[in-house]
C-alpha positions as CSV (number, residue, x, y, z in Angstrom):
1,X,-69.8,-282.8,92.9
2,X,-69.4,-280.3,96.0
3,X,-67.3,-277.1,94.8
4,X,-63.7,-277.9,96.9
5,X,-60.9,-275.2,97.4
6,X,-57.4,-277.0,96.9
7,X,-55.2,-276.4,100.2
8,X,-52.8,-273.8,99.5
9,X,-49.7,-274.7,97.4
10,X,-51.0,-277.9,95.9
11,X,-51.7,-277.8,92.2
12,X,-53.6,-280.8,89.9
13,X,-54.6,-282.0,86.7
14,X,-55.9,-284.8,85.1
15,X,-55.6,-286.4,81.9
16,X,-57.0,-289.4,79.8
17,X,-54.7,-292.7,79.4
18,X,-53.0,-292.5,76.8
19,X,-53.7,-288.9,75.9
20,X,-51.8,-287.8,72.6
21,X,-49.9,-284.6,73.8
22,X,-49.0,-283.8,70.1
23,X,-52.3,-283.8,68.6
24,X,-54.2,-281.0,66.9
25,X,-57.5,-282.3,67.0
26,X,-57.7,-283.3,70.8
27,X,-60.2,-285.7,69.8
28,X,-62.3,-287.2,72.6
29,X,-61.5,-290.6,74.4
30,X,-63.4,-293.8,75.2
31,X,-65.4,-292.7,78.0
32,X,-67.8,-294.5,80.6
33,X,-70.9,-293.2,82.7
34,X,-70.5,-292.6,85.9
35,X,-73.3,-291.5,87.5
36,X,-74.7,-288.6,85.6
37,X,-71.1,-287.9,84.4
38,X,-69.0,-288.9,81.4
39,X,-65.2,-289.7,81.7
40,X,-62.7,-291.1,80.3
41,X,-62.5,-295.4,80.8
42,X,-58.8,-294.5,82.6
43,X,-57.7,-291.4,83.6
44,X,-54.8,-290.1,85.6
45,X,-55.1,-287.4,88.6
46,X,-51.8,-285.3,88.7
47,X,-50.7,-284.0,92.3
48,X,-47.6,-281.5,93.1
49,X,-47.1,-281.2,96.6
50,X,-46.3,-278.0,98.1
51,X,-42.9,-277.2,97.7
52,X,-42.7,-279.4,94.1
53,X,-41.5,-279.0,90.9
54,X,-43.1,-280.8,88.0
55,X,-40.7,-283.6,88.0
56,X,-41.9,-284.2,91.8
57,X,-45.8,-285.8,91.5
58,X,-48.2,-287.9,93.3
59,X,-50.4,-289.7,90.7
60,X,-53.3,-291.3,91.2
61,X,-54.8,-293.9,88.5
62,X,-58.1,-294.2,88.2
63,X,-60.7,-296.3,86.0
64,X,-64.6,-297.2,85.5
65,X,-66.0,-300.5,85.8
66,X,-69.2,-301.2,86.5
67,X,-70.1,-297.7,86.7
68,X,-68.1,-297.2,89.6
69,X,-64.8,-295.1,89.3
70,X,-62.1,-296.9,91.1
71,X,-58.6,-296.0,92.4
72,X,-56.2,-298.5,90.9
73,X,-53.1,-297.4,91.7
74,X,-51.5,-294.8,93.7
75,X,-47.5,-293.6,93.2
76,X,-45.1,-291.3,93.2
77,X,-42.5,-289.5,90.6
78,X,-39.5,-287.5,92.7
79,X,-40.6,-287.8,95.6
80,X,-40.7,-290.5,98.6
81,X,-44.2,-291.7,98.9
82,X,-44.0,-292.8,102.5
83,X,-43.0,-289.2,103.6
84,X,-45.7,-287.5,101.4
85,X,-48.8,-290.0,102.4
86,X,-48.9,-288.3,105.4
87,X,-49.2,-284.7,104.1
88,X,-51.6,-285.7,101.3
89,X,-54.3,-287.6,103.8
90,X,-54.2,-284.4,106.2
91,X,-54.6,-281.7,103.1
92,X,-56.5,-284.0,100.6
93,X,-59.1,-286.6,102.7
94,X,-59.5,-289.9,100.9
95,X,-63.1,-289.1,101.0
96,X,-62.1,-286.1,98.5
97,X,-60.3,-288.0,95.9
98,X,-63.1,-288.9,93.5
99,X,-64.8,-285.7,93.6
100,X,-61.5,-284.0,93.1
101,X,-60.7,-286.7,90.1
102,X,-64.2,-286.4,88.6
103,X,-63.6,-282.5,88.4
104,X,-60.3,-282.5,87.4
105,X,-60.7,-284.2,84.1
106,X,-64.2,-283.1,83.2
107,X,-63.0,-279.4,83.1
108,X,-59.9,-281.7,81.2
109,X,-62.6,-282.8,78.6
110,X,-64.5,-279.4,78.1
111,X,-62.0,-277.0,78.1
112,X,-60.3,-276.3,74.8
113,X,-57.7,-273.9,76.7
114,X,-57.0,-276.7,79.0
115,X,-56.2,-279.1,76.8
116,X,-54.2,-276.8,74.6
117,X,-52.2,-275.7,78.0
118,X,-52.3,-279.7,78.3
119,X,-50.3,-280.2,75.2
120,X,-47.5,-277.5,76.2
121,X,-46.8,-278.6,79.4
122,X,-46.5,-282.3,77.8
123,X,-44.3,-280.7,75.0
124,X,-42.4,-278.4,77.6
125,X,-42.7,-279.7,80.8
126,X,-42.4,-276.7,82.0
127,X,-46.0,-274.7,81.9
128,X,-48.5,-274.8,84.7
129,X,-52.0,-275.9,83.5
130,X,-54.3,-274.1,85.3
131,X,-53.4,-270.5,83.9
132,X,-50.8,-269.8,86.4
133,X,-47.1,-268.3,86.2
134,X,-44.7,-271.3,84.5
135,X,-42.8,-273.0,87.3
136,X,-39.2,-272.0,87.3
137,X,-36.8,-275.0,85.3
138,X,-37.1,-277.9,87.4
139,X,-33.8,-278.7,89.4
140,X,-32.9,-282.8,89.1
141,X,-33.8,-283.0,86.0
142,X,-31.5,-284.4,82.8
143,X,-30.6,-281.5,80.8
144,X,-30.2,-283.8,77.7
145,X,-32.4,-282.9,75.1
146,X,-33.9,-285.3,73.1
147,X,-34.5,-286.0,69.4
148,X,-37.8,-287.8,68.9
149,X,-36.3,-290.5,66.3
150,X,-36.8,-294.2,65.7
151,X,-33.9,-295.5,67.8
152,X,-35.0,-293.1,70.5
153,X,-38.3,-294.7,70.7
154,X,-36.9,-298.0,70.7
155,X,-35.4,-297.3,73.4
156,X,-38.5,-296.0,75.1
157,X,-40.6,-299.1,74.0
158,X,-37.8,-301.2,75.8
159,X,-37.9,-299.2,78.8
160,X,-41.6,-299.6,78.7
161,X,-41.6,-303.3,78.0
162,X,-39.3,-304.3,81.0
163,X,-41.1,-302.0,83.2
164,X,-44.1,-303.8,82.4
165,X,-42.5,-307.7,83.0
166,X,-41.3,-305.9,86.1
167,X,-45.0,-305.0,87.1
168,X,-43.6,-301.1,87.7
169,X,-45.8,-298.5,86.2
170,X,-44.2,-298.6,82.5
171,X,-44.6,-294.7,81.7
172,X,-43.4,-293.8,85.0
173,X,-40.3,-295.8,84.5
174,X,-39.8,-294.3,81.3
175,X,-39.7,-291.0,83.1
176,X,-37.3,-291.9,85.0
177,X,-34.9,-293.7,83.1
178,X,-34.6,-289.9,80.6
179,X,-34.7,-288.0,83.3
180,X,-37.7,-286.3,82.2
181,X,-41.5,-285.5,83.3
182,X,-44.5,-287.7,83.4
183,X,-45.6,-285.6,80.6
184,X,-43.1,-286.2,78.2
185,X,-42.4,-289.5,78.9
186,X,-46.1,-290.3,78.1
187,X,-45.7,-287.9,75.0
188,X,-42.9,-290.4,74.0
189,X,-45.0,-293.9,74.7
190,X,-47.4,-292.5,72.6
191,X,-45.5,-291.8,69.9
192,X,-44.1,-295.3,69.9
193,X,-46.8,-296.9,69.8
194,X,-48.1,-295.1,66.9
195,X,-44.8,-296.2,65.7
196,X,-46.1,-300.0,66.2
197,X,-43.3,-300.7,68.9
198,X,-46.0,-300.7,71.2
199,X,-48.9,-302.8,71.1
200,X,-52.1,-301.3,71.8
201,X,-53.1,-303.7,73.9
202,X,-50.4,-302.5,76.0
């Protein structure tokens, strides 16, 4: 992988599917070869545009097969899509994505500060990852505060459910039904289906 400078004002991260943001142990997830490299079977690059907050997010989903790693889906959270295509093409060339994804969650994987910023930002939604000053509170967002409890993530695995009959991206929707960041919102999905109201095929 070629060593790439971010355009100025962006900021990124990556993390596995399904990554537990409350876990201790950071234990490491099914990963696949790809070329000389090993990553996780599906991972997610995170994008804040210039100007962002971390409510506002370009995500890009990506997953082996075959040895390859493929884009599978690309989607916004807070912001329009169609208006920010434009400005990610002309900062961040297609041709860059998979590098940029491949570095991303590798320094993900073997960085034990990473992963431990990881985990606040998912708990706080609040804390930039890459060692930089915290954003300031992110305007937009609900200021309800949540107790993690079992009809809570009912609630959640219902969200998630019709999201997925809907063929929306479940986690995102969750996100936005609370109000709340990627982060926490796949914090939450996590946590229900360790509570079994998810199915792990799911």
């Amino acid at each position: 992988m070629e060593h790439m400078e971010l355009p100025e004002d962006w900021f990124v991260t990556a993390w596995p599917d399904g990554w537990d943001f409350e876990k201790d142990d950071y234990s490491e997830p099914d990963v696949r070869q790809v070329g000389y490299i090993l990553v996780p079977a599906g991972f997610s690059l995170v994008l804040h545009p210039p100007g962002s907050d971390d409510t506002q997010s370009l995500i890009m989903r990506f997953e082996v097969a075959d040895g390859e790693l493929l884009l599978r889906e690309l989607y916004a959270i807070g912001v329009d899509l169609a208006e920010w295509i434009d400005v990610l093409v002309a900062d961040l060339p297609p041709e860059t994505w998979r590098d940029l994804a491949l570095r991303e969650i590798t320094t993900f994987l073997t960085s034990p500060e990473r992963r431990s910023q990881q985990a606040l930002a998912g708990a706080e939604s609040q804390t930039v990852l890459t060692g930089q000053a915290a954003r300031k509170k992110p305007r937009g967002r609900s200021s309800k505060r949540y107790r993690i409890t079992t009809e809570h993530l009912e609630r959640v695995a219902k969200t998630y459910q019709r999201a997925l009959e809907a063929g929306t991206p479940p986690t995102m929707s969750v996100a936005e039904k609370f109000g709340v960041a990627h982060s926490t919102a796949a914090k939450w999905v996590g946590a229900a289906r360790r509570s079994g109201l998810i199915p792990n095929s799911q």
